[in-house]
PDBQT receptor file of N, H, CA, C and O in Angstrom, charges set to zero:
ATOM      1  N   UNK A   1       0.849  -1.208   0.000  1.00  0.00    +0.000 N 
ATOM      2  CA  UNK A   1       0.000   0.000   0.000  1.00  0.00    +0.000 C 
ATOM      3  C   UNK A   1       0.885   1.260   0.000  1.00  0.00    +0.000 C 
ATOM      4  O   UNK A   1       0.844   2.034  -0.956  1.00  0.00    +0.000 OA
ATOM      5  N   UNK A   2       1.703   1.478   1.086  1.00  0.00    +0.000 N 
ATOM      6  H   UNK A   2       1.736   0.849   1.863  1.00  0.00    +0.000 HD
ATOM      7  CA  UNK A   2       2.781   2.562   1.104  1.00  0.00    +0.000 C 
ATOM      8  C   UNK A   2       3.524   2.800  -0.032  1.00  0.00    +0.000 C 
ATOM      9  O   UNK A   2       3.799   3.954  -0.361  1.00  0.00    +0.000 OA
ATOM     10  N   UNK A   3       4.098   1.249  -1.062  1.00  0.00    +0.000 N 
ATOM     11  H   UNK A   3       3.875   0.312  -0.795  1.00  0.00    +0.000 HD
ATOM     12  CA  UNK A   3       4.891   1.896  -2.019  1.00  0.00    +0.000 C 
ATOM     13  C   UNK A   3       4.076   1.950  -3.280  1.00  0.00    +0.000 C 
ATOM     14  O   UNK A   3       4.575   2.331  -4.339  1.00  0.00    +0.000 OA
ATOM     15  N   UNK A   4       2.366   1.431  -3.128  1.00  0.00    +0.000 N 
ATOM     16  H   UNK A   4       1.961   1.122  -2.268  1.00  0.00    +0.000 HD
ATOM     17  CA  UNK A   4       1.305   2.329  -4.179  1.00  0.00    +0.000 C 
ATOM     18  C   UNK A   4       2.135   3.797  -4.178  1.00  0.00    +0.000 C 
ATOM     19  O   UNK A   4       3.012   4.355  -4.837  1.00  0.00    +0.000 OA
ATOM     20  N   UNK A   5       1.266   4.057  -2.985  1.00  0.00    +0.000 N 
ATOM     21  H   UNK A   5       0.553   3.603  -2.450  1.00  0.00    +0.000 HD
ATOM     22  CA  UNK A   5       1.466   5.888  -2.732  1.00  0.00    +0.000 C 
ATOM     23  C   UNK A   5       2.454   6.311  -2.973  1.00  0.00    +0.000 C 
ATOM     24  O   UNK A   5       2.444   7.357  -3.622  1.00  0.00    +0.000 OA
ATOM     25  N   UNK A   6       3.820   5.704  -2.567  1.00  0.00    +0.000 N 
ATOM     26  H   UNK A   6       3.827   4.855  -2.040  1.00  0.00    +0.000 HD
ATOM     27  CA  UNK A   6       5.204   6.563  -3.421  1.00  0.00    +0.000 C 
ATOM     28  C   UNK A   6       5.409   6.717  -4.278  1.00  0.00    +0.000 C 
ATOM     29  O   UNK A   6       5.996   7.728  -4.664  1.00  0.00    +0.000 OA
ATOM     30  N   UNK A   7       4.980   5.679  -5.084  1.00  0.00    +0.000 N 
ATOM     31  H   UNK A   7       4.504   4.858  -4.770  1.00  0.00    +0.000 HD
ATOM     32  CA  UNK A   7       5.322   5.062  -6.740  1.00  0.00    +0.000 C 
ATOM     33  C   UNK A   7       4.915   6.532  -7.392  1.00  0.00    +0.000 C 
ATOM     34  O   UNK A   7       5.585   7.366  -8.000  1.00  0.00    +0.000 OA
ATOM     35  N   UNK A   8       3.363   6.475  -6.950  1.00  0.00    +0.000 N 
ATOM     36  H   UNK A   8       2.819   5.797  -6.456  1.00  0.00    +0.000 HD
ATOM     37  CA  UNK A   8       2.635   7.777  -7.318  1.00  0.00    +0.000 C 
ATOM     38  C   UNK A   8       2.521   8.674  -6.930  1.00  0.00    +0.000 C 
ATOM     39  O   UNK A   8       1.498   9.313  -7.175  1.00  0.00    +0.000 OA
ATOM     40  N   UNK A   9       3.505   9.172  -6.137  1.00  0.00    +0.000 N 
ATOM     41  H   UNK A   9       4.336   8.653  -5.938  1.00  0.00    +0.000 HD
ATOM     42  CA  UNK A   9       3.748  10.764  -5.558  1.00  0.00    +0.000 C 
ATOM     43  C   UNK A   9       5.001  10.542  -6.158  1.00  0.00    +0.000 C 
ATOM     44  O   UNK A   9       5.440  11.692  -6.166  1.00  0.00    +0.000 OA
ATOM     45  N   UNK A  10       5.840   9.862  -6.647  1.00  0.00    +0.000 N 
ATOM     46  H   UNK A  10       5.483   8.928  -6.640  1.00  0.00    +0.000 HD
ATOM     47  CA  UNK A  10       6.939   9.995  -8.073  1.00  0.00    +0.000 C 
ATOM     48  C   UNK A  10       6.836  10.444  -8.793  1.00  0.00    +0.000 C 
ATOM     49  O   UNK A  10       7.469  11.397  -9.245  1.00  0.00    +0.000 OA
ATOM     50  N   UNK A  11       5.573   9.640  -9.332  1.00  0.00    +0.000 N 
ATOM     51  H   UNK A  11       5.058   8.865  -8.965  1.00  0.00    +0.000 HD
ATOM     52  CA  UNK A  11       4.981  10.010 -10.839  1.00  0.00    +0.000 C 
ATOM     53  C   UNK A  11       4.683  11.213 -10.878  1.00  0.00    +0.000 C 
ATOM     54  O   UNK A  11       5.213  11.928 -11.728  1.00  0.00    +0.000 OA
ATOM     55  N   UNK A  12       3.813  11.704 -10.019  1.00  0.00    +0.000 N 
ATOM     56  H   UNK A  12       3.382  11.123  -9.329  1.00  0.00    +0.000 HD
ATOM     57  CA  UNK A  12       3.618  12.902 -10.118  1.00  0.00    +0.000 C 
ATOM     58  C   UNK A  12       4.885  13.961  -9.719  1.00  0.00    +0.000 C 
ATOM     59  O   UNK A  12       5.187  14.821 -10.546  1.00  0.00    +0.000 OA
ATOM     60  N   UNK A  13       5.305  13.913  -8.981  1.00  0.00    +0.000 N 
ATOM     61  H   UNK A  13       5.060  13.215  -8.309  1.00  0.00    +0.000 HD
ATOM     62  CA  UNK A  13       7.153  14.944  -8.989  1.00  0.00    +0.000 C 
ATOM     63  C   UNK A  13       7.108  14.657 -10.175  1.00  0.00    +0.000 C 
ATOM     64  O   UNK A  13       6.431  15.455 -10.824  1.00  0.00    +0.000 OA
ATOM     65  N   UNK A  14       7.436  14.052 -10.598  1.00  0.00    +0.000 N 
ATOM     66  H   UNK A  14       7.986  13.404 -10.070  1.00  0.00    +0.000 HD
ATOM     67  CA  UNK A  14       8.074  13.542 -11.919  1.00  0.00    +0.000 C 
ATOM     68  C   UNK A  14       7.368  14.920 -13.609  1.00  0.00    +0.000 C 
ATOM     69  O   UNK A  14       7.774  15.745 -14.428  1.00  0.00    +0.000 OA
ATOM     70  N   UNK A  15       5.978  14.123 -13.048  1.00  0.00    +0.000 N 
ATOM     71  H   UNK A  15       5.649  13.453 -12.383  1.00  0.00    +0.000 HD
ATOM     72  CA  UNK A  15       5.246  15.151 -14.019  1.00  0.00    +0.000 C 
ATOM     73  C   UNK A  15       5.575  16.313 -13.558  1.00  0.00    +0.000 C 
ATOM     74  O   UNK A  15       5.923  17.035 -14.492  1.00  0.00    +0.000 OA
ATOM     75  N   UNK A  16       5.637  16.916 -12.394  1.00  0.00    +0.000 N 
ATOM     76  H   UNK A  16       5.354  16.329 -11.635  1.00  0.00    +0.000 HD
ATOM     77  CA  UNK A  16       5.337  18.480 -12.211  1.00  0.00    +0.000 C 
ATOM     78  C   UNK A  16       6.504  19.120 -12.135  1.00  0.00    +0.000 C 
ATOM     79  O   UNK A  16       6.526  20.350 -12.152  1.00  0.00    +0.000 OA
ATOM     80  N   UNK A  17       7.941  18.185 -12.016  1.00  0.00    +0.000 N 
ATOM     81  H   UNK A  17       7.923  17.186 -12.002  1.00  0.00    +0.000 HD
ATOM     82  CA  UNK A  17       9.288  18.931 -12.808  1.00  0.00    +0.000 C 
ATOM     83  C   UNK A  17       9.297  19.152 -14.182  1.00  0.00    +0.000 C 
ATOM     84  O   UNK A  17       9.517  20.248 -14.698  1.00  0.00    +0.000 OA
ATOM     85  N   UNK A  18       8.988  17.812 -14.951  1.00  0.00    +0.000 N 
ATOM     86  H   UNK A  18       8.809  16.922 -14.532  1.00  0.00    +0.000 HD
ATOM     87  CA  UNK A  18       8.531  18.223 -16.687  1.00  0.00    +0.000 C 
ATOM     88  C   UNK A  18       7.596  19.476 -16.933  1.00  0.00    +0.000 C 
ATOM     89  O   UNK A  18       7.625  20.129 -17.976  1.00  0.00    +0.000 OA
ATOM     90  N   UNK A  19       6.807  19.730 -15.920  1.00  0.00    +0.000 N 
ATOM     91  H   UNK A  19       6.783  19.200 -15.072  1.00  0.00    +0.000 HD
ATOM     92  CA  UNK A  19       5.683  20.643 -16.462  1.00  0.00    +0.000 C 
ATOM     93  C   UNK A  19       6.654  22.376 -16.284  1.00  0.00    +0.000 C 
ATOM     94  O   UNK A  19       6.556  23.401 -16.959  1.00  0.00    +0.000 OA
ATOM     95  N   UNK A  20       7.414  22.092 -15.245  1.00  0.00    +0.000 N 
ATOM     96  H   UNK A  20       7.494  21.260 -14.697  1.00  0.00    +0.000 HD
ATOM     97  CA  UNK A  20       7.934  23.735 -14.587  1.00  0.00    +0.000 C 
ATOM     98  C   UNK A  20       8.988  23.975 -15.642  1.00  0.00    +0.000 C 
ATOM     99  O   UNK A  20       9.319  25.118 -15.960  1.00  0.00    +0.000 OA
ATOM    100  N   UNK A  21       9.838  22.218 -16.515  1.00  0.00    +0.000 N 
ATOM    101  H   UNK A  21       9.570  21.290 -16.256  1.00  0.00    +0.000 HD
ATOM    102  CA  UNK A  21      10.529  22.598 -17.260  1.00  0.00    +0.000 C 
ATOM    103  C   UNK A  21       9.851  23.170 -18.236  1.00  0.00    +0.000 C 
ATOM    104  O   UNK A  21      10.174  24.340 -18.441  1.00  0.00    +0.000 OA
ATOM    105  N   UNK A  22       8.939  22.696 -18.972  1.00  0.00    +0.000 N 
ATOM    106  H   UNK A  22       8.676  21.745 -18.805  1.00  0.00    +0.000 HD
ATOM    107  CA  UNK A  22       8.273  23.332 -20.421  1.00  0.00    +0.000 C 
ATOM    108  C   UNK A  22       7.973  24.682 -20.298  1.00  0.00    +0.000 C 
ATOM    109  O   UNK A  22       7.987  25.419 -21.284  1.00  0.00    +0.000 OA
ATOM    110  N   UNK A  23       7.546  25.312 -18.531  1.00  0.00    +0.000 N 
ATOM    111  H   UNK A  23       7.535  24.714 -17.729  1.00  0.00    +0.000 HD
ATOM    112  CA  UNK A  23       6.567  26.441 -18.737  1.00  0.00    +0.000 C 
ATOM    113  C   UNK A  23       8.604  27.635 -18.450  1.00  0.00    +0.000 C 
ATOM    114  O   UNK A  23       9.063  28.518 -19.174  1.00  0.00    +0.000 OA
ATOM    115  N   UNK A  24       9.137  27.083 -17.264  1.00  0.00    +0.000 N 
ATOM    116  H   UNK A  24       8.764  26.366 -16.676  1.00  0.00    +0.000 HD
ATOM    117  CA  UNK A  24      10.510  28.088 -17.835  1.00  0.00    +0.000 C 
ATOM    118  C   UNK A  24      11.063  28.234 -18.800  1.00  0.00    +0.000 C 
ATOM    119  O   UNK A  24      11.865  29.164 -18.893  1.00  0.00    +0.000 OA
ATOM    120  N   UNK A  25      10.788  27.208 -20.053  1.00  0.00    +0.000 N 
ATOM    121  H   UNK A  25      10.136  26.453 -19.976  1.00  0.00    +0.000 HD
ATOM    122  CA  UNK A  25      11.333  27.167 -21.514  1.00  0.00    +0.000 C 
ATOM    123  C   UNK A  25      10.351  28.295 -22.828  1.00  0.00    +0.000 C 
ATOM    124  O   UNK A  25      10.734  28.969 -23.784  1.00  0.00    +0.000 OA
ATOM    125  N   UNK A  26       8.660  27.953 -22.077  1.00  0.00    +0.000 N 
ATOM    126  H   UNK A  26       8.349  27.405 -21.300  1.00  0.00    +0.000 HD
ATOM    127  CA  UNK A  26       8.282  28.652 -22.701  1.00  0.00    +0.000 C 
ATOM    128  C   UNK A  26       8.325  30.280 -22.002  1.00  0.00    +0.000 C 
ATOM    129  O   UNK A  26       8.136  31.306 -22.655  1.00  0.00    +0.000 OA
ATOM    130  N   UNK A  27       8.496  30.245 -21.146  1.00  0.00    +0.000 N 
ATOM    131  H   UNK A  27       8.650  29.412 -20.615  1.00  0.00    +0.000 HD
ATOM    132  CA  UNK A  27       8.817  32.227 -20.854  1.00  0.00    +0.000 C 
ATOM    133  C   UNK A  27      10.258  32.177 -21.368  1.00  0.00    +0.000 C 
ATOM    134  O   UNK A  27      10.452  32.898 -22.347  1.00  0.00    +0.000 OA
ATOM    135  N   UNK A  28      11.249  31.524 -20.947  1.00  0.00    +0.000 N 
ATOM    136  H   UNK A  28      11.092  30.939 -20.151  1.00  0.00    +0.000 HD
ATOM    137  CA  UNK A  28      12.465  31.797 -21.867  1.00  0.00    +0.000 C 
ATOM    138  C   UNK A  28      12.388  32.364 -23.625  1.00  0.00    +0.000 C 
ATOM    139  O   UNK A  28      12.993  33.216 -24.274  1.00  0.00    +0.000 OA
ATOM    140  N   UNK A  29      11.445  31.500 -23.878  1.00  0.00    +0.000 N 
ATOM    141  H   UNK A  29      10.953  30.808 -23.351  1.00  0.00    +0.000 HD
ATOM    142  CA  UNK A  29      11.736  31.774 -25.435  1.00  0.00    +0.000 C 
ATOM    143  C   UNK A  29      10.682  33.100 -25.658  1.00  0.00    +0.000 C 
ATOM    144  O   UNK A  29      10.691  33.736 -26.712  1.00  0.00    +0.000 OA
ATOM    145  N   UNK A  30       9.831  33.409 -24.593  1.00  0.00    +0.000 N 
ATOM    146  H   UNK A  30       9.824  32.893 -23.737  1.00  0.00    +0.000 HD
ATOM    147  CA  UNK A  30       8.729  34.725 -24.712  1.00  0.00    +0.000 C 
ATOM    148  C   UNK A  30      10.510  35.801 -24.372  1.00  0.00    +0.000 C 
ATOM    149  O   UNK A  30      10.982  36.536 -25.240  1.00  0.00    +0.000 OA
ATOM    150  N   UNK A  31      10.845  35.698 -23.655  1.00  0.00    +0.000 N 
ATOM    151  H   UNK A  31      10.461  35.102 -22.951  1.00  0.00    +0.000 HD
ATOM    152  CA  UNK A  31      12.112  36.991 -23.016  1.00  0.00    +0.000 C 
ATOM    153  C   UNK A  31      12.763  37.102 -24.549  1.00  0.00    +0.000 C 
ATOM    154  O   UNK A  31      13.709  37.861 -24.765  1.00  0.00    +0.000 OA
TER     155      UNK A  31
């Protein structure tokens, strides 16, 4: 049960570093 929940509080870090990368790439390329 516990390493359900880690697996998927990974996944999600995971997604929401990819997401902060795309959105600093897209104001980078707006500057």
């Amino acid at each position: 049960m516990c390493e359900e929940i880690n697996s998927k509080r990974m996944v999600l870090d995971e997604l929401e570093q990819s997401a902060k990368c795309r959105y600093s790439i897209k104001i980078g390329k707006q500057k």
